[in-house]
Backbone as CSV, one residue per row, in Angstrom:
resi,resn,N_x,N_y,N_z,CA_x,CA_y,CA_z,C_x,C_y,C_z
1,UNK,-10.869,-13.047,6.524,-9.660,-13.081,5.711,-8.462,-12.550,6.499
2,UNK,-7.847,-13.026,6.237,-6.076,-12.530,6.695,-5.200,-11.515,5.746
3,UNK,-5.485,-10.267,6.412,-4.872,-8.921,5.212,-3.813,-8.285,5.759
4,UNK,-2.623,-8.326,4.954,-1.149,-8.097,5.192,-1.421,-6.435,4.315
5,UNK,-1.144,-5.755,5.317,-1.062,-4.016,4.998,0.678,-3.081,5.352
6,UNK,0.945,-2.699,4.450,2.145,-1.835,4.803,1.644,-0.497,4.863
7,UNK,2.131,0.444,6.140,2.306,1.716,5.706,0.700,2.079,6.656
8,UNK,0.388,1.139,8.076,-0.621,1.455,8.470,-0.977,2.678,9.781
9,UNK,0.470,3.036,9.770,0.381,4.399,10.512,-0.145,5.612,10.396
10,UNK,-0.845,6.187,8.805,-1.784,7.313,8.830,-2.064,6.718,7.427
11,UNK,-3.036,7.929,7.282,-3.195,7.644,5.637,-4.348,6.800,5.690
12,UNK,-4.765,6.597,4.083,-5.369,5.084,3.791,-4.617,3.779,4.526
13,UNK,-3.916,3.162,4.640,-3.067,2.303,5.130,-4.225,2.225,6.916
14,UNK,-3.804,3.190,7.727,-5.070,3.467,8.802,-5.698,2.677,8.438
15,UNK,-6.585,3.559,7.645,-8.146,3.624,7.339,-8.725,2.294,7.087
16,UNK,-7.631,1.794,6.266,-8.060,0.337,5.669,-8.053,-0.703,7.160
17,UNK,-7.061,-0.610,7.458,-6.554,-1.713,8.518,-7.770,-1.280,9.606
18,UNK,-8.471,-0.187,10.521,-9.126,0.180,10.757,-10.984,-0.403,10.251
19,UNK,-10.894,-0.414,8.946,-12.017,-1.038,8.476,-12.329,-2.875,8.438
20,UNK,-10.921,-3.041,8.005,-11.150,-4.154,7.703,-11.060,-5.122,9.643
21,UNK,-10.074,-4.526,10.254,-10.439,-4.897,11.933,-11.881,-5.005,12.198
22,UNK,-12.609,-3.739,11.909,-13.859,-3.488,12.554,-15.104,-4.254,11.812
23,UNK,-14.542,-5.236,10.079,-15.389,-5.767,9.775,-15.004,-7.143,9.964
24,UNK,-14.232,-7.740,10.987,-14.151,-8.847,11.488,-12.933,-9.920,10.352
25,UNK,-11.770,-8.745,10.390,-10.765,-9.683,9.179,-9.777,-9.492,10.113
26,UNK,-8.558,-10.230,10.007,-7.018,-10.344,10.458,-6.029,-9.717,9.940
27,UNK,-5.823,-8.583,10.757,-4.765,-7.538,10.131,-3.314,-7.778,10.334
28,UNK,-2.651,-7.842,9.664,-1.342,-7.825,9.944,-0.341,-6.454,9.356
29,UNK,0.318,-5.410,10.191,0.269,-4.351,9.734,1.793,-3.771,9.817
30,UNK,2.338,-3.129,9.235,3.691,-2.289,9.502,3.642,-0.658,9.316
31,UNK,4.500,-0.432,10.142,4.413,1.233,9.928,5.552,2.180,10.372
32,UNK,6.009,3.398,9.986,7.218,3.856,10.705,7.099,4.348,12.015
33,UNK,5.942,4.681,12.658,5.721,5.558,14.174,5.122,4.467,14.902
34,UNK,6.089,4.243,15.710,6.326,3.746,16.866,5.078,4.075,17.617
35,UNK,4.733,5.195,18.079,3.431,5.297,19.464,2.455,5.050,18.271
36,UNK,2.254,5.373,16.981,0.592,4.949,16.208,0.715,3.114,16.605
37,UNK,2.054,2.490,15.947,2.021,1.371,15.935,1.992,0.742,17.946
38,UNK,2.396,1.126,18.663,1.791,0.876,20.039,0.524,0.915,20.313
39,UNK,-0.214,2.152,19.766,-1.478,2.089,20.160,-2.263,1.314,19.438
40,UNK,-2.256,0.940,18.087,-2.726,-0.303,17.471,-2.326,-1.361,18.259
41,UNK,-1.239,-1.772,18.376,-0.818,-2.796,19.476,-2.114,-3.367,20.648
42,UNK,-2.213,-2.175,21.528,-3.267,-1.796,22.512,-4.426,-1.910,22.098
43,UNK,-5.195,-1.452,21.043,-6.384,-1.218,20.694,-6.533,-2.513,19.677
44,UNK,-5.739,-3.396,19.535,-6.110,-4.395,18.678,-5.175,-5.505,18.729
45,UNK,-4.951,-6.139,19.883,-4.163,-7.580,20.585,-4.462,-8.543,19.080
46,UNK,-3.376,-9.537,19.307,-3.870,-10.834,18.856,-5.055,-11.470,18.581
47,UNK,-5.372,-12.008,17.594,-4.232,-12.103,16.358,-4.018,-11.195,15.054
48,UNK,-4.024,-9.923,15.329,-3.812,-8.771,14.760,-2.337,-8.543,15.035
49,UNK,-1.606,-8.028,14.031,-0.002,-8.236,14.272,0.407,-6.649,14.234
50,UNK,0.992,-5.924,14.905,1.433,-4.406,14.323,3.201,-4.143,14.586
51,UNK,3.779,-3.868,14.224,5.103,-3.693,13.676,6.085,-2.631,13.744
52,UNK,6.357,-1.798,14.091,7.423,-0.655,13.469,8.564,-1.513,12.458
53,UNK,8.400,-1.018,11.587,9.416,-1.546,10.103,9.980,-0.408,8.988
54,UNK,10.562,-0.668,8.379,11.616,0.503,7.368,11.210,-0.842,6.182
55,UNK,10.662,-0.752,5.541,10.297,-1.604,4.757,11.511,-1.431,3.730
56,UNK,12.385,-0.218,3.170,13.674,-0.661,2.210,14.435,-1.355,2.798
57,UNK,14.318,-2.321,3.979,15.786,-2.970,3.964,14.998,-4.477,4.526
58,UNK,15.316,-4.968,3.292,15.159,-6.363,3.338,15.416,-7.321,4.233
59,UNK,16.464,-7.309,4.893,16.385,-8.291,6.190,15.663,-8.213,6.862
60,UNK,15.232,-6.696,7.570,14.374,-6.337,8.228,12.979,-6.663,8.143
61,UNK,12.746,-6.764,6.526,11.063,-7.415,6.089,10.921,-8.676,6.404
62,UNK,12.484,-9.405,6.069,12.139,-10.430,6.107,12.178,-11.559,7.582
63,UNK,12.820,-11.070,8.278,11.996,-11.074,9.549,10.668,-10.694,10.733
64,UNK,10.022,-9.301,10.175,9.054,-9.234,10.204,8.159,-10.695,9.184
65,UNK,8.576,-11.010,7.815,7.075,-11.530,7.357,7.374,-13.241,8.137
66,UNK,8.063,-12.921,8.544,8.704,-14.609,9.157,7.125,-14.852,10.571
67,UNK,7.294,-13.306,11.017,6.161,-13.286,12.214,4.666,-13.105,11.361
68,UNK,4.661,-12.718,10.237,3.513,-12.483,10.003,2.801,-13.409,9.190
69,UNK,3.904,-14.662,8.586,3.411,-16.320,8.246,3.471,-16.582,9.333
70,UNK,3.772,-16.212,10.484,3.095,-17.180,11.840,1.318,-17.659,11.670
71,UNK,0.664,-16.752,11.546,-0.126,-16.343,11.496,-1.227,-17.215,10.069
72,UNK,0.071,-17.802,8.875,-0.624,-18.318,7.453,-0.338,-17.293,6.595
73,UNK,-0.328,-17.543,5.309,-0.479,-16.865,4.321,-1.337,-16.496,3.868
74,UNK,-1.207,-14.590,3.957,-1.552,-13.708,3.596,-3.017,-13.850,2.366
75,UNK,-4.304,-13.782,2.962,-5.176,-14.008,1.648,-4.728,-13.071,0.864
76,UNK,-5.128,-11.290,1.149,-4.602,-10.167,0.698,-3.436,-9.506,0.885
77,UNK,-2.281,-8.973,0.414,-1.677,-8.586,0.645,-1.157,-6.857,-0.047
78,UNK,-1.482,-5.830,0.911,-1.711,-4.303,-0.061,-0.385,-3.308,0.379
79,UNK,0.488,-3.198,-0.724,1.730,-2.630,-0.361,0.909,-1.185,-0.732
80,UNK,0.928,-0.443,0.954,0.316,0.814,0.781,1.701,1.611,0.849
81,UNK,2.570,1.421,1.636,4.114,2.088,1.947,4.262,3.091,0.892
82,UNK,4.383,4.458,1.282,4.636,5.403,0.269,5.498,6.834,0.894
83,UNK,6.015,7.355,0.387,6.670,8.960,0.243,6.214,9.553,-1.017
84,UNK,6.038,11.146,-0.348,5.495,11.923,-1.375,6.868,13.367,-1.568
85,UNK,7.406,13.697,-2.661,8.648,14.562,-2.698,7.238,15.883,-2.486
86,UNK,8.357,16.825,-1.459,7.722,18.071,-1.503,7.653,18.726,-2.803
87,UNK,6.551,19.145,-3.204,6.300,20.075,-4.704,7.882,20.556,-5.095
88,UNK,8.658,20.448,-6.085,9.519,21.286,-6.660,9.658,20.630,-7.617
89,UNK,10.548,21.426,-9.002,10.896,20.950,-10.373,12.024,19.861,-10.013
90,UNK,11.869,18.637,-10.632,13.419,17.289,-10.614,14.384,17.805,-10.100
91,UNK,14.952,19.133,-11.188,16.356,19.364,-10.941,16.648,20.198,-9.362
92,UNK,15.511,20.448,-8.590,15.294,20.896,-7.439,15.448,19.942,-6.445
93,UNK,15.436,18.829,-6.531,14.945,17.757,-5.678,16.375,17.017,-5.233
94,UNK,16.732,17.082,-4.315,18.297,16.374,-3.894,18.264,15.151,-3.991
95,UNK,19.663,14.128,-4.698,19.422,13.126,-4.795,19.017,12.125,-3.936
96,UNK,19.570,12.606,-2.353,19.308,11.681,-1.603,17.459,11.613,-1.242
97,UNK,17.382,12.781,-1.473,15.366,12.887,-1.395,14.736,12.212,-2.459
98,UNK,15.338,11.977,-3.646,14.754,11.464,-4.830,15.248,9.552,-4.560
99,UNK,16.251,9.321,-4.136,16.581,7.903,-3.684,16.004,7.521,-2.379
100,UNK,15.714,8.236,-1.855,14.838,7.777,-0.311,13.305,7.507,-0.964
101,UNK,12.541,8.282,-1.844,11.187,8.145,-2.062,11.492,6.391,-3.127
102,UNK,12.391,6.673,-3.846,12.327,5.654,-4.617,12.678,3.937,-3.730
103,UNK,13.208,4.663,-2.535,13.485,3.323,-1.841,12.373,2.491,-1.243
104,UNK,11.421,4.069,-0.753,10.422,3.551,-0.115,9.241,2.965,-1.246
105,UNK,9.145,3.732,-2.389,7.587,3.302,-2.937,8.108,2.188,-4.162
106,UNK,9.232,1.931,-4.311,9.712,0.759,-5.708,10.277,-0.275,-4.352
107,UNK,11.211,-0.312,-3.847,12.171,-1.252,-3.261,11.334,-1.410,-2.070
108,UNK,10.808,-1.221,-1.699,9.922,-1.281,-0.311,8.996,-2.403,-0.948
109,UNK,8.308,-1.775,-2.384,7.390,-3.068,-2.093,7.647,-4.223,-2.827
110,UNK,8.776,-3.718,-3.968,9.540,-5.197,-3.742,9.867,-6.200,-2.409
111,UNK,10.228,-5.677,-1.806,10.713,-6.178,-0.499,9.913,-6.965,0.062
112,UNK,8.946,-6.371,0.282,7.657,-7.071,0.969,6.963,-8.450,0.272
113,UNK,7.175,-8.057,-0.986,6.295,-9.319,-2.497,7.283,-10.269,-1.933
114,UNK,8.626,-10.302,-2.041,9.832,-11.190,-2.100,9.710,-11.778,-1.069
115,UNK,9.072,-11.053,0.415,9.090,-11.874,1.401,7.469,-12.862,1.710
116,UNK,6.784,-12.265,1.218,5.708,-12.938,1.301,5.005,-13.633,0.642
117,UNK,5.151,-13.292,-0.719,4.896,-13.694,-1.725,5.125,-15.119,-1.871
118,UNK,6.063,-15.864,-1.585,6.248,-17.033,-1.794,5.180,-18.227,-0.977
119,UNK,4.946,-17.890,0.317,4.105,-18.624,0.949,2.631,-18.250,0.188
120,UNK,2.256,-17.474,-0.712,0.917,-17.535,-1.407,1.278,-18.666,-2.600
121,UNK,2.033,-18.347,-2.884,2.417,-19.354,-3.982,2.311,-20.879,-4.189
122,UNK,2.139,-20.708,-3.127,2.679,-21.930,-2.231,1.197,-23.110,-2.009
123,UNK,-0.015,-21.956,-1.962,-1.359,-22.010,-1.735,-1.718,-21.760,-3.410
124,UNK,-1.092,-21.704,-4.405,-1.715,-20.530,-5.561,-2.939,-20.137,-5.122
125,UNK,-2.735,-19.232,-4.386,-4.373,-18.167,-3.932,-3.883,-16.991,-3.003
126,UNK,-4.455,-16.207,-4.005,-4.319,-14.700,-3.293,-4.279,-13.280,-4.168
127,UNK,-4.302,-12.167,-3.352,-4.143,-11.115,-4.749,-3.497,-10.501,-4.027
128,UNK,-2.662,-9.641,-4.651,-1.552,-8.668,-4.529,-2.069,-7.704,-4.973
129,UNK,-2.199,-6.179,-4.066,-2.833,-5.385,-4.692,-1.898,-4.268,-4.057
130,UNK,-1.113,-3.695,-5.362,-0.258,-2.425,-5.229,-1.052,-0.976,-5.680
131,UNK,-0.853,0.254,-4.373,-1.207,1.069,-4.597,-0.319,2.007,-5.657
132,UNK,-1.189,2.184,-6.835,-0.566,3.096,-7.305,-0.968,4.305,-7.400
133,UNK,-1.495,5.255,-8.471,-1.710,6.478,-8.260,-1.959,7.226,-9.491
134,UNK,-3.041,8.197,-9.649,-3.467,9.221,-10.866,-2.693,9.440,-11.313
135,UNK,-1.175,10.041,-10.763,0.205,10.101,-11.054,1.275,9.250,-11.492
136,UNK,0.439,7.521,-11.070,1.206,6.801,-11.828,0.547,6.291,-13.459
137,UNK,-0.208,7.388,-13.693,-0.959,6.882,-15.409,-0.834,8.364,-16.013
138,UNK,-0.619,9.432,-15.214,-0.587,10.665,-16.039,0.707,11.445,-14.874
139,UNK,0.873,12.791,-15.532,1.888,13.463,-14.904,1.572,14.948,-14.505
140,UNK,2.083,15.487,-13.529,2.088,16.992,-13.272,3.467,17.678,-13.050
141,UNK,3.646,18.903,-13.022,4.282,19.448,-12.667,4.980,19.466,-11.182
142,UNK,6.134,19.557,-11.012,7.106,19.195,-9.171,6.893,18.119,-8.595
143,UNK,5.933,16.979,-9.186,5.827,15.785,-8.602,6.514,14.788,-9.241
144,UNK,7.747,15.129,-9.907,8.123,14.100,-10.916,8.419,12.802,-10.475
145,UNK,9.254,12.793,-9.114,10.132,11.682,-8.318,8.534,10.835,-8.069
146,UNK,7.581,11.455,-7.657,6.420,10.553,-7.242,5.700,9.834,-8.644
147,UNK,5.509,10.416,-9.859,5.098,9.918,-10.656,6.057,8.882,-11.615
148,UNK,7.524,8.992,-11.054,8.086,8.041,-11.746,8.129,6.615,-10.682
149,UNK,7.906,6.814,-9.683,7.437,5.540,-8.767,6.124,4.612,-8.601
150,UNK,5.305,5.882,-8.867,3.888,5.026,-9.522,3.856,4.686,-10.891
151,UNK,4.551,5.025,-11.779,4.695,4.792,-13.348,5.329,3.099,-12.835
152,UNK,6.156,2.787,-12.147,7.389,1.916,-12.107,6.081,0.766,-11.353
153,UNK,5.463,1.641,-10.348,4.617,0.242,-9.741,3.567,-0.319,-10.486
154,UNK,3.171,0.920,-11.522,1.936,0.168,-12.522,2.772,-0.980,-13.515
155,UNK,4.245,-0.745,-13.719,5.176,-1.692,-14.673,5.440,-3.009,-14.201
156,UNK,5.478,-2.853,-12.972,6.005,-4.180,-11.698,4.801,-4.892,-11.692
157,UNK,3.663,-3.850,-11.326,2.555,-4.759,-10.718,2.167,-5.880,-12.098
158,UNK,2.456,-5.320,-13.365,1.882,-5.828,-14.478,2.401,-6.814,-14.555
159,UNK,3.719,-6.782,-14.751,4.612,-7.608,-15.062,4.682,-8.943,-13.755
160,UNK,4.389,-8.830,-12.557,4.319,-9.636,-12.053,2.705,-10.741,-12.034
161,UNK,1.845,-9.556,-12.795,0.635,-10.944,-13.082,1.221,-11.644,-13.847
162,UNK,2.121,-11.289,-14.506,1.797,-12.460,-15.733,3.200,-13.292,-15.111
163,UNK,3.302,-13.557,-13.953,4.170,-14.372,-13.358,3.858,-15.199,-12.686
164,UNK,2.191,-15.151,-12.200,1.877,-15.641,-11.260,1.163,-16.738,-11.550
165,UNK,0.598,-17.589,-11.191,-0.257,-19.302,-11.233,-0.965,-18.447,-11.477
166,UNK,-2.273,-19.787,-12.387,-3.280,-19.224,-12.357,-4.474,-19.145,-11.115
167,UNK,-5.332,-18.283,-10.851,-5.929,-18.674,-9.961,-6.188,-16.893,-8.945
168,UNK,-4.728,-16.677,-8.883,-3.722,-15.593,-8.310,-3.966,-14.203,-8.824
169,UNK,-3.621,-13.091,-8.253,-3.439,-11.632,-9.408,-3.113,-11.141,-8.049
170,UNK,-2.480,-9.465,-9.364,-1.838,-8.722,-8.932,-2.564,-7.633,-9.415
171,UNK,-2.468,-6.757,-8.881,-3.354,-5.093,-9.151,-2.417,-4.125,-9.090
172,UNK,-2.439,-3.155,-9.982,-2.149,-2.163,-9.473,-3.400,-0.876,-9.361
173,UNK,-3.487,-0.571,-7.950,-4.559,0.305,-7.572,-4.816,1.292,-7.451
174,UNK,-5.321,2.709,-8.367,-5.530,4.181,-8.003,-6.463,4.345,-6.987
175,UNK,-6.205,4.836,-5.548,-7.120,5.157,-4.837,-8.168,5.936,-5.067
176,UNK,-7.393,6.823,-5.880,-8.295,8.125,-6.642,-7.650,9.375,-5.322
177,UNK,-8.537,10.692,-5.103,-7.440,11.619,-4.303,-8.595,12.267,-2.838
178,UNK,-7.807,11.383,-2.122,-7.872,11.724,-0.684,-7.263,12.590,-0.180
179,UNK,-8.336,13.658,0.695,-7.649,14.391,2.088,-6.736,13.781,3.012
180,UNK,-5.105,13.177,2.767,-4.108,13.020,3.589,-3.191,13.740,3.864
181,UNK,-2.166,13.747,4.787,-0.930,13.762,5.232,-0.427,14.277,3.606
182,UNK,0.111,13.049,2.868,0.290,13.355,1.443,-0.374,14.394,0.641
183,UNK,-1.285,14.048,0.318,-2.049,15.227,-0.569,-1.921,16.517,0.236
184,UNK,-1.858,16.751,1.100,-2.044,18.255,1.553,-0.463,18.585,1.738
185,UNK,0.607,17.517,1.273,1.846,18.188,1.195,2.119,18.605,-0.367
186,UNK,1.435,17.868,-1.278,0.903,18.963,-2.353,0.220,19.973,-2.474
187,UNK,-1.363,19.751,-2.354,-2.014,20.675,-2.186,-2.540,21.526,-0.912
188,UNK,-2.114,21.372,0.311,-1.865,22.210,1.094,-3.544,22.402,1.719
189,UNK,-4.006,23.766,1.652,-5.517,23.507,1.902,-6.135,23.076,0.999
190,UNK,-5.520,22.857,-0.049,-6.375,22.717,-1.075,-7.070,21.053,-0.996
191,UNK,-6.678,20.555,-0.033,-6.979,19.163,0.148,-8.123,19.082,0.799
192,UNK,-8.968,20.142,1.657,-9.944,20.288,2.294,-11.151,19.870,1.546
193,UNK,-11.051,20.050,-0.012,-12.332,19.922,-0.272,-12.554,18.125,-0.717
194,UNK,-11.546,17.406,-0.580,-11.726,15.959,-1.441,-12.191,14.914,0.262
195,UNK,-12.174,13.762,0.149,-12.883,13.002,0.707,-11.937,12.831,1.883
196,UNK,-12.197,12.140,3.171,-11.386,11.787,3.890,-11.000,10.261,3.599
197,UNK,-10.029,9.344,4.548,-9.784,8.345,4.549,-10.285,7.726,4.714
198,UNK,-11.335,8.016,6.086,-12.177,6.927,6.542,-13.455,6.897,5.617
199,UNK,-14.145,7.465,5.218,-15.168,7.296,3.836,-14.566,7.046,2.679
200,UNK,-13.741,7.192,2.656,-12.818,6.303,1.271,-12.541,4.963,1.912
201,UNK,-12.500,4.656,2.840,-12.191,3.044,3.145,-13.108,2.560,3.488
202,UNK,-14.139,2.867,3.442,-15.683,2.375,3.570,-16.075,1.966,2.411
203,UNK,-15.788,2.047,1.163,-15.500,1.878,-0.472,-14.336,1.205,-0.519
204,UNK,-12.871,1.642,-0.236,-12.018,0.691,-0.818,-12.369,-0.727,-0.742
205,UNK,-12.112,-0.340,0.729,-12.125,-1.994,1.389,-12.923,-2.686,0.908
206,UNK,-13.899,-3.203,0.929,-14.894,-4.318,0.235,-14.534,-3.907,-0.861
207,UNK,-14.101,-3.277,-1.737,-13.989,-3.286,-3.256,-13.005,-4.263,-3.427
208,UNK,-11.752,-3.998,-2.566,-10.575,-4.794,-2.877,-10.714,-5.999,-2.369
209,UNK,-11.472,-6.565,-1.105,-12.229,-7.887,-0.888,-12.827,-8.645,-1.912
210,UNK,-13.139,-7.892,-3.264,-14.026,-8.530,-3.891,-13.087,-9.324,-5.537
211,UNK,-12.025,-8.462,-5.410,-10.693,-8.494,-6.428,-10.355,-10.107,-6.152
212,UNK,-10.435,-10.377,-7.236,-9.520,-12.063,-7.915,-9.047,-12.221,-8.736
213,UNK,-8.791,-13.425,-9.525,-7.806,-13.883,-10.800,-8.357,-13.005,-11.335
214,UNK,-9.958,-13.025,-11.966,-10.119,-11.957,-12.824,-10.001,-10.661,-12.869
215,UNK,-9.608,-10.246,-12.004,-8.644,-8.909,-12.090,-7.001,-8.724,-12.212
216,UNK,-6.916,-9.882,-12.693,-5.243,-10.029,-13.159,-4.543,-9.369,-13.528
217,UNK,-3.651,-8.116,-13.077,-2.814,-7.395,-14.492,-3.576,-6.479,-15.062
218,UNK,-4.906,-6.167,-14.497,-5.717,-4.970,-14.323,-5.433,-3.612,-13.723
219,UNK,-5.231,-2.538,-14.070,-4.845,-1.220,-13.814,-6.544,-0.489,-13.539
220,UNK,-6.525,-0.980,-11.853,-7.852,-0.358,-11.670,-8.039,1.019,-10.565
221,UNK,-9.303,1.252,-10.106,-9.129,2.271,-9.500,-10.336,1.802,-8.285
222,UNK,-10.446,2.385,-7.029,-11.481,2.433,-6.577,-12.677,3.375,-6.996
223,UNK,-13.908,2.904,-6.825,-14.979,3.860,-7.164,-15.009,5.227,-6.439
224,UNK,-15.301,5.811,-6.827,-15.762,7.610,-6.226,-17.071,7.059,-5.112
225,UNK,-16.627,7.758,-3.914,-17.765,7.365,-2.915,-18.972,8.360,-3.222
226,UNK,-18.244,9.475,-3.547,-19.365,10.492,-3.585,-19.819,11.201,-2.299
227,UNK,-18.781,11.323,-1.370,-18.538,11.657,-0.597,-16.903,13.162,-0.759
């Protein structure tokens, strides 16, 4: 399969693109760090695609996805692209920090659907699978800016199944809560005790391989590895 990933510089985003390489699929990938995205470059030539991209600014996507229909349209396509606001109460949070997260995890993956999206369409076949988050179905305390972006992607993702041919779907996806970068800028050590990325993408991945029409407009989650 041919899997279009944003956001594959750490994180799940990695992990996935990482798994799904090593189980013999076509990655096509974007990310903000330059030497991660070089050394993917290096460690995974053609026809594997890797990128440095700012996914809020639309021209910019849309010349990247121009290179990445080189390639065909996207079977999967998983807007992982995310910012997490450091722990504090809303009225703590500066606007430009609260409009940068919202640029990246709402307008980012707009951006990306708008550019790619059309060449699936085009095929009616494919699934769109947006990461969302525990935070985008319930709420906590100092994470507000993050839970109103996963609230917004579980609204988008919905609203765009029921836009799509039949055949097609859209997801929105709780990873459930991984030892990342992210989580430990919440919980700090407290992230030590939950799973890593790479045993969580040993589970995602084929889970989300297995996602079709009939998961249309479904608000799902990956399974607990148990790990």
């Amino acid at each position: 399969m041919y899997i279009v990933i944003t956001g594959v510089t750490r994180g799940l985003g990695k992990a996935l693109a990482a798994w799904y390489i090593a189980n013999g699929h076509t990655v096509a990938g974007c990310g903000r760090s330059g030497q991660v995205i070089f050394d993917l470059r290096l460690d995974h030539p053609e026809p594997h695609l890797f990128e440095v991209l700012d996914v809020t600014q639309p021209v910019k996507v849309s010349i990247w996805a121009e290179r990445v229909l080189a390639n065909g349209a996207p079977d999967i396509l998983i807007n992982n692209a995310a910012l997490m606001n450091d722990p504090a109460p809303l009225w703590e949070i500066s606007a430009d920090k609260f409009n940068q997260l919202m640029a990246v995890n709402i307008n980012g993956t707009a951006n990306v659907i708008r550019s790619l999206l059309p060449s699936m369409l085009e095929r009616k076949k494919g699934v769109i699978v947006n990461l969302s988050s525990g935070w985008g179905r319930s709420v906590s305390p100092k994470v507000a800016p993050y839970c109103a972006s996963k609230w917004a992607i579980e609204g988008l993702t919905q609203a765009l199944a029921l836009e799509l041919p039949k055949g097609m779907a859209a997801v929105p996806l709780n990873p459930g809560t991984i030892d990342t970068e992210m989580l430990r800028q919440c919980f700090g050590e407290g992230a030590d005790g939950h799973q890593k990325a790479e045993a969580w993408a040993a589970v995602a991945a084929p889970f989300i391989l297995k996602l079709g029409a009939k998961d249309n407009g479904k608000s799902l989650s990956v399974p607990d590895s148990g790990n």
